[in-house]
C-alpha positions as CSV (number, residue, x, y, z in Angstrom):
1,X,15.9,-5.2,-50.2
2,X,12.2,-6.1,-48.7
3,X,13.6,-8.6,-46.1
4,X,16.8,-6.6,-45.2
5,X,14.3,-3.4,-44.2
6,X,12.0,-5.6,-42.5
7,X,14.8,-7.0,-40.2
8,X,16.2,-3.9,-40.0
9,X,13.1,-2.5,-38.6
10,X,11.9,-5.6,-36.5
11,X,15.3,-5.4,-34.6
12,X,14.9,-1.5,-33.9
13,X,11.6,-2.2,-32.7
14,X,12.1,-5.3,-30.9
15,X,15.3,-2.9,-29.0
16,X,12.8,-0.2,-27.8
17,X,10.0,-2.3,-27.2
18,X,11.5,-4.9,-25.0
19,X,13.7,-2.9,-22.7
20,X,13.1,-3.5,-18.9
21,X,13.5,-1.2,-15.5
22,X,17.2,-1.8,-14.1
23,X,16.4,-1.6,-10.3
24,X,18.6,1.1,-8.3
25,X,19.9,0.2,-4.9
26,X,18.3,1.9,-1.9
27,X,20.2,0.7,1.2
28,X,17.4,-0.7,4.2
29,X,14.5,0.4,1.4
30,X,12.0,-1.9,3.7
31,X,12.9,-0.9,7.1
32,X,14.2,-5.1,7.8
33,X,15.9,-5.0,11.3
34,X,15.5,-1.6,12.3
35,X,14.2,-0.9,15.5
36,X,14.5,3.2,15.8
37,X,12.1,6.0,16.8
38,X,13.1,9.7,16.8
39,X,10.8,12.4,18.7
40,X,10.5,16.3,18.4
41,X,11.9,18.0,21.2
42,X,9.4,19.2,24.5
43,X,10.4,22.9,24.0
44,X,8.0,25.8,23.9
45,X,9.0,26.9,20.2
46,X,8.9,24.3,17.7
47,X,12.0,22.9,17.2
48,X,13.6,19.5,15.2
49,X,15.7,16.3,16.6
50,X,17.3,14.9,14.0
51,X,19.0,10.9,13.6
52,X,19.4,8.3,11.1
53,X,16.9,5.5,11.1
54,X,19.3,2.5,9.2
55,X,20.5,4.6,6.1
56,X,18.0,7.4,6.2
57,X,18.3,10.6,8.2
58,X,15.3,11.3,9.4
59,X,13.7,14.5,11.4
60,X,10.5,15.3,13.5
61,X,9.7,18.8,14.3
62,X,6.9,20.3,17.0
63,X,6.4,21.7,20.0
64,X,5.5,21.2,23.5
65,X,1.7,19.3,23.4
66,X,2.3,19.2,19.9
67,X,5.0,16.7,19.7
68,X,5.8,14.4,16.1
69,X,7.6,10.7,16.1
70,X,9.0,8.6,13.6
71,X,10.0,5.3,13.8
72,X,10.9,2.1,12.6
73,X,10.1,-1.7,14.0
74,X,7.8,-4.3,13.3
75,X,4.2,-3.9,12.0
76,X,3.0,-5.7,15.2
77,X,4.9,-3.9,17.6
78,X,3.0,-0.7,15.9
79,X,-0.6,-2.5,15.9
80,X,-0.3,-2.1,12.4
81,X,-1.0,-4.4,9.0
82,X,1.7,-6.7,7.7
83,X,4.3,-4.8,5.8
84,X,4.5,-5.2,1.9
85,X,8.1,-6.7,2.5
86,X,9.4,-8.5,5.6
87,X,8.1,-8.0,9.2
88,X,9.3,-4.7,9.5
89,X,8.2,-1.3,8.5
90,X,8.3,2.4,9.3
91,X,5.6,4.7,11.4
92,X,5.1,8.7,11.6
93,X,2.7,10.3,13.9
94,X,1.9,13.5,14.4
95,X,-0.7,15.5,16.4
96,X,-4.1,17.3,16.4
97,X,-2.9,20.7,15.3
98,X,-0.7,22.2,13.2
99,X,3.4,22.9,13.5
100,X,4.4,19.4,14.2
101,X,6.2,17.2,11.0
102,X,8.2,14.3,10.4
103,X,10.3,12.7,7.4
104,X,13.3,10.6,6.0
105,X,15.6,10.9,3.1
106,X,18.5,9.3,2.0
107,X,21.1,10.0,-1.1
108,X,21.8,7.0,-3.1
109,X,25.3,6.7,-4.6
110,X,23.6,6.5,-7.9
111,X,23.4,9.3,-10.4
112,X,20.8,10.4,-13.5
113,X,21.4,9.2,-16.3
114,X,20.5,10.8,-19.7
115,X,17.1,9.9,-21.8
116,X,15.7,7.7,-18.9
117,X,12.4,7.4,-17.3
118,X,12.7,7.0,-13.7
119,X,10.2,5.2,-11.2
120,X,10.0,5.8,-7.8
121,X,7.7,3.6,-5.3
122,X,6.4,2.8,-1.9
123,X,3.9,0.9,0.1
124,X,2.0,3.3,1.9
125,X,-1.3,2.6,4.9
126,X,-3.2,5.6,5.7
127,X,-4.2,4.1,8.8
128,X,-7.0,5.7,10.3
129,X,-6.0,8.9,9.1
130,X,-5.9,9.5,5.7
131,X,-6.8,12.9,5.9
132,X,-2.9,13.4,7.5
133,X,-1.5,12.9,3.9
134,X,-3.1,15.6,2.7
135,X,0.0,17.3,4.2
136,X,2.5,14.7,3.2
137,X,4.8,14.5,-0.3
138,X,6.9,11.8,-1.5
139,X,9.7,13.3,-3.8
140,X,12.8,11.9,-5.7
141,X,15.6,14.5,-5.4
142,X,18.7,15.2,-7.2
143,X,20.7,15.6,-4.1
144,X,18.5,17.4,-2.1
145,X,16.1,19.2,-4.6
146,X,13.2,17.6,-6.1
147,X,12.9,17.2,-9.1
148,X,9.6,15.3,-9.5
149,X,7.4,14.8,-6.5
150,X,3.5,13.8,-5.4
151,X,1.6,15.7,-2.6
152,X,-1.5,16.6,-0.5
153,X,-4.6,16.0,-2.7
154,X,-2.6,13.8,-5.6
155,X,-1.2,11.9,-2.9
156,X,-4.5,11.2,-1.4
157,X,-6.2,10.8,-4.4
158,X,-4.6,7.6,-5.1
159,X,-5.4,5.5,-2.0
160,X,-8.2,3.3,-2.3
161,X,-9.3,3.9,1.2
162,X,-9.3,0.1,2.0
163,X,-6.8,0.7,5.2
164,X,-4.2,-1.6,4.1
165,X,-0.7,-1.2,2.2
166,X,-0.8,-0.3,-1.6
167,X,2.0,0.8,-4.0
168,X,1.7,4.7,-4.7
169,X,4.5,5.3,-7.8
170,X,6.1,8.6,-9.4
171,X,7.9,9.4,-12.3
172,X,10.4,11.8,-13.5
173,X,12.3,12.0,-17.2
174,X,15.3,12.9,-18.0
175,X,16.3,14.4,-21.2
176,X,20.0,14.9,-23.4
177,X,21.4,16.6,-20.2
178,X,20.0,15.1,-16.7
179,X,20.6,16.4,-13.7
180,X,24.4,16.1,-12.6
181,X,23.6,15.3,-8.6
182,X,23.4,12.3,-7.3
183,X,19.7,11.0,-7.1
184,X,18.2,11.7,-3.8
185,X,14.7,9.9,-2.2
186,X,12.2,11.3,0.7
187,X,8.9,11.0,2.3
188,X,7.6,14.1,4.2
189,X,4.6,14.3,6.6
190,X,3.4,17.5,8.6
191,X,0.3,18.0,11.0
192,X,-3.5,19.3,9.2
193,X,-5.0,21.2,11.4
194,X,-7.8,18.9,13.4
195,X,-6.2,15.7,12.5
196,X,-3.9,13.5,14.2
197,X,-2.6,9.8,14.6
198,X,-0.3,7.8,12.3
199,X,0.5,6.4,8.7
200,X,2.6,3.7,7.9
201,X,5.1,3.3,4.9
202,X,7.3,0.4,3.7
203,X,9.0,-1.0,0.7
204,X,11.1,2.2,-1.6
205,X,12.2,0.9,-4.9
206,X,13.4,3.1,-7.3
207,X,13.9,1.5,-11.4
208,X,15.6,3.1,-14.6
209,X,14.6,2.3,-17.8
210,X,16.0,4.2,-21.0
211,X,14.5,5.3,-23.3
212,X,15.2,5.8,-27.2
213,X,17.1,8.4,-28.7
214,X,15.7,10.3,-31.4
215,X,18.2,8.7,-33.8
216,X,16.4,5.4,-33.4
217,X,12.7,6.6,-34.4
218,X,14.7,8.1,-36.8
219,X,16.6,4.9,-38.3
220,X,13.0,3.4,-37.7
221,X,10.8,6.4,-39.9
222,X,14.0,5.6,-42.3
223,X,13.0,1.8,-42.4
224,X,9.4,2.9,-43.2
225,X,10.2,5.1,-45.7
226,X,12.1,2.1,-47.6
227,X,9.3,-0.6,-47.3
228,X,7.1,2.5,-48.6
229,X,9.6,3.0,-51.8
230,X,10.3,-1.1,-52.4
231,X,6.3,-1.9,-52.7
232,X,5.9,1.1,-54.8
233,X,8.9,0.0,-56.8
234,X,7.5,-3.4,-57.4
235,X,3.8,-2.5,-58.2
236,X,5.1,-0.7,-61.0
237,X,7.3,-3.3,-62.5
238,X,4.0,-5.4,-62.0
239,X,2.0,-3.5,-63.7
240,X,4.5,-2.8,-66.6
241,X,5.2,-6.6,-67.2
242,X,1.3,-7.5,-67.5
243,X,1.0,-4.7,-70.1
244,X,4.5,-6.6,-71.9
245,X,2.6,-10.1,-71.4
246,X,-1.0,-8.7,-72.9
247,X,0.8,-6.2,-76.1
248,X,-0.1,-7.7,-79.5
């Protein structure tokens, strides 16, 4: 009975334990080939051009004197540092002032699923402008509506301020009933008032990993429960065959 709950609770564990992130595809998710750059319009109100940049549609907004870019090419036809993958990576800049922004997203093919734990990533470079993420958000969407998502100061916060690429992750979890869109990704920058220049951002990889159902911490409290009862069972039959062996 002893060995039987044992395995039975080693293999549960082992199950939940072990489980790994299943990468999701995200189609040009390091910017390799592309050589795109979309610019707001020179109106006098602020207005948007809009264009795909591989398989991302991607905007910038502003106004005349106040005009926003994004772009994709190599890191040395930008002046910037090497990209975390490849040559190539992706560029926004905006200007002094405030009205002018600049983004991508793109909807994957794949869906949420149920009782998974999802983890989106990117490389991202402040540049010499950090203080331009403080209006910048990196979200995962289902469809086009986020449903987890990192901004302004949190954003910020987790750049070590070195001026070179580093991974800045979010999460989201679903539970019994996940969202029924398809799963949607996007990185969103607009001017701060006094600031301008350029960040740079590279590398999107987005993982699944499931996680247990409540019927497998409950097989597992079950297994517990039955080591708890079999040692119980056999420190009494212990104890009542030394009193058996020491009886006149």
């Amino acid at each position: 009975m002893k060995t039987k709950t044992l395995l039975l609770l080693a293999g549960l564990l082992a199950g939940t334990s072990l489980v790994k992130a299943t990468p999701i595809t995200i189609p040009n998710f390091s910017f390799e080939g592309i050589t795109t750059s979309i610019s707001s319009p020179n109106g006098l109100s602020i207005a948007t051009n809009t264009g795909p940049i591989g398989s991302w549609s991607a905007y910038a907004a502003g106004l005349a004197g106040l005009n926003s870019s994004i772009a994709a090419n190599t890191a040395s036809f930008f002046g910037a540092p090497a990209g975390a993958d490849g040559s190539y990576i992706a560029r926004i800049t905006l200007p002094v002032g405030v009205g002018a922004s600049a983004g991508l997203n793109q909807i994957l093919t794949a869906t949420f699923l149920p009782n998974s734990i999802y983890t989106l990533s990117f490389q991202l470079d402040g540049g010499t402008s950090v203080s331009l993420l403080a209006g910048s958000s990196l979200a995962l969407d289902n469809n086009t509506t986020p449903v987890a998502s990192l901004s302004g100061a949190n954003l910020v916060s987790l750049l070590d301020g070195n001026g070179d690429f580093q991974t800045i992750s979010l999460t989201y979890q679903t539970g019994n009933s996940p969202p029924s869109g398809n799963i949607g990704i996007e990185f969103d920058a607009a001017s701060v008032a006094g600031v301008g220049g350029s960040i740079y951002f590279d590398n999107f990889q987005l993982g699944v990993t499931p996680t247990p159902e409540p019927s497998t911490y409950a097989l597992c409290g079950v297994g517990l429960l039955l080591m708890t009862v079999e040692r119980c069972r056999r420190r009494s039959s212990g104890k009542a065959n030394t009193r058996s062996c020491t009886s006149p």
